[in-house]
C-alpha positions, 0 to 999 in steps of 0.5 A, a space after each residue: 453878880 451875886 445872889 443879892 443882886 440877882 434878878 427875880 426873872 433869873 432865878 423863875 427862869 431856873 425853874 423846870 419848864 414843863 414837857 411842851 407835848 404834855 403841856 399841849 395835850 393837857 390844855 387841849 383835853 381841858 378845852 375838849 372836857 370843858 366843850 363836851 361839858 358844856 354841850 351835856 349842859 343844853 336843853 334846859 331852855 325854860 329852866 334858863 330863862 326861869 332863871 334868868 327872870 331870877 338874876 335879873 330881879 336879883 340885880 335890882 334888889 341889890 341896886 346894881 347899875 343897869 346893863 342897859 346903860 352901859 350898852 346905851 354908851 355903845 350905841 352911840 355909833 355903828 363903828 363902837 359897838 361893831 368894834 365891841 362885838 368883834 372884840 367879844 368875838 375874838 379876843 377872848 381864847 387868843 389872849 389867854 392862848 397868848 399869856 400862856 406861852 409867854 409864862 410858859 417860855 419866860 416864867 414856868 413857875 408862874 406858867 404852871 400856877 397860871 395854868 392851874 388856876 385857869 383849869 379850877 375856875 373853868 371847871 368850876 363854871 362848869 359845874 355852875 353851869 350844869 346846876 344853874 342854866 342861865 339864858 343872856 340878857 340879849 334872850 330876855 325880853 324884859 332887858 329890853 337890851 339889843 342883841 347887838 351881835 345878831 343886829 351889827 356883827 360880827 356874831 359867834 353864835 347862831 340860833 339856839 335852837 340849831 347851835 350845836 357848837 356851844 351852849 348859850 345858856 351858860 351865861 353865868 360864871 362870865 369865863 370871858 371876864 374870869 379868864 380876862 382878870 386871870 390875865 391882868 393878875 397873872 401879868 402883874 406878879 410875873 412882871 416888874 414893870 411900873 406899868 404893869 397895873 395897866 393890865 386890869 384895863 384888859 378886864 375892865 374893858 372886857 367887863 363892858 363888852 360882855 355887859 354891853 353888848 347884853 352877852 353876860 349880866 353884871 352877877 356874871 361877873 361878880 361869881 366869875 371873879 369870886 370863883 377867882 379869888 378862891 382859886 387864887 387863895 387855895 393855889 398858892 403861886 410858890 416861887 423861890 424866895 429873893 432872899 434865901 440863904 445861899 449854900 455854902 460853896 465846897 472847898 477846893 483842894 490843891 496839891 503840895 510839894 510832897 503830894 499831899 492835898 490841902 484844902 483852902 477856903 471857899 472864894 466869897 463874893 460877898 463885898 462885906 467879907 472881903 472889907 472885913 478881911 483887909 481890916 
């Protein structure tokens, strides 16, 4: 198979996959600076409500639909809304662990990119978060939205006030819907699939969850997916070209009868050459 024909994969798998230990250290320090971030960010209970106040009279202005609505679809049934709680509740770290380790195994080039931007939007959040503390719409009475993790299960957080492990009023950028979309996007330019454009379900329906289930407002969203767009502008995903120039092959060089070394034409696999040579 020639240079023509080869496939994109082959030449992304070519690339230098990364030291595994220095991979793993790397995005467990990210994940502790990021945990001991957030927990610097606590204790601004009265600004995080003010401020929610704010985000919620900002959505108004600009029309955007009520999160009341959505969750309203979920409240139908005990069974839909238990599922979009677990679904708030576990889905978000295992699959972006899980995209990860499969760039990092199948397509390093992308693995490397992926993983920068992931490291931009969640430091970025960070500093969003220590500027502007945001208390959920579940905390805000004037939602009128139902807490429905504390109401039907499953619930990964416990009061606020004795919460020691992440800091609720972070609501805003929405990691769950940034990572989510990272996801879908990262997916789409690493693969070659026809039915690759089916991963932006994966943030379509975290983007109800997190809405639904009164976690995250719809501006939650909407920053998390600009600080996106210009992580994704500023780091540019750099793979070799499909179609470079393929260098020259060396000549070989046999031996003659009196000793002597003569050189021969590199062979060619190149169809086009071949024909012209027989003409």
């Amino acid at each position: 198979m020639n240079a023509r024909t080869e496939p994109a994969e082959a030449k992304t798998a070519a690339t230098a996959r990364p030291p595994l230990v220095r991979e793993l250290l790397l995005v467990a320090g990210l994940f502790l600076v990021y945990k001991l971030g957030r927990q610097l960010a606590t204790g601004h209970t009265g600004e995080a409500f003010r401020n929610a106040h704010h985000v919620w009279d900002w959505e108004r202005t600009l029309h955007l639909p009520g999160e009341g609505d959505v969750q309203h679809l979920l409240l139908h049934g005990d069974t839909l809304v238990h599922i979009a709680n677990t679904y708030y509740a576990t889905v978000h770290f295992p699959a972006t662990a899980a995209f990860l380790i499969w760039l990092y195994l199948r397509r390093p080039t992308h693995y490397v990119w992926a993983r920068r931007v992931l490291a931009v939007i969640t430091g970025a959040a960070l500093l969003v978060h220590l500027v502007f503390p945001l208390a959920p719409p579940r905390m805000l009475a004037a939602t009128g939205l139902v807490d429905t993790a504390r109401v039907y299960g499953p619930s990964v957080y416990g009061p606020p006030q004795t919460d020691h492990l992440s800091n609720q009023f972070a609501a805003m950028p929405s990691l769950h819907f940034g990572w989510a979309l990272m996801v879908a996007i990262g997916l789409i330019v690493a693969t070659r699939s026809r039915w690759r454009w089916l991963w932006l379900l994966h943030p379509l329906l975290t983007l109800l969850v997190i809405v639904g289930t009164a976690n995250h407002y719809w501006l939650d969203a909407i920053v998390a997916a600009a600080l996106l767009g210009i992580a994704l502008a500023v780091l540019r995903l750099r793979t070799p070209s499909a179609g470079a120039p393929v260098p020259p092959r060396p000549p070989h060089r046999t031996a003659t009868a009196g000793g002597r070394s003569q050189e021969h034409p590199a062979p060619t696999d190149d169809k086009n050459t071949l024909v012209g040579a027989g003409r």
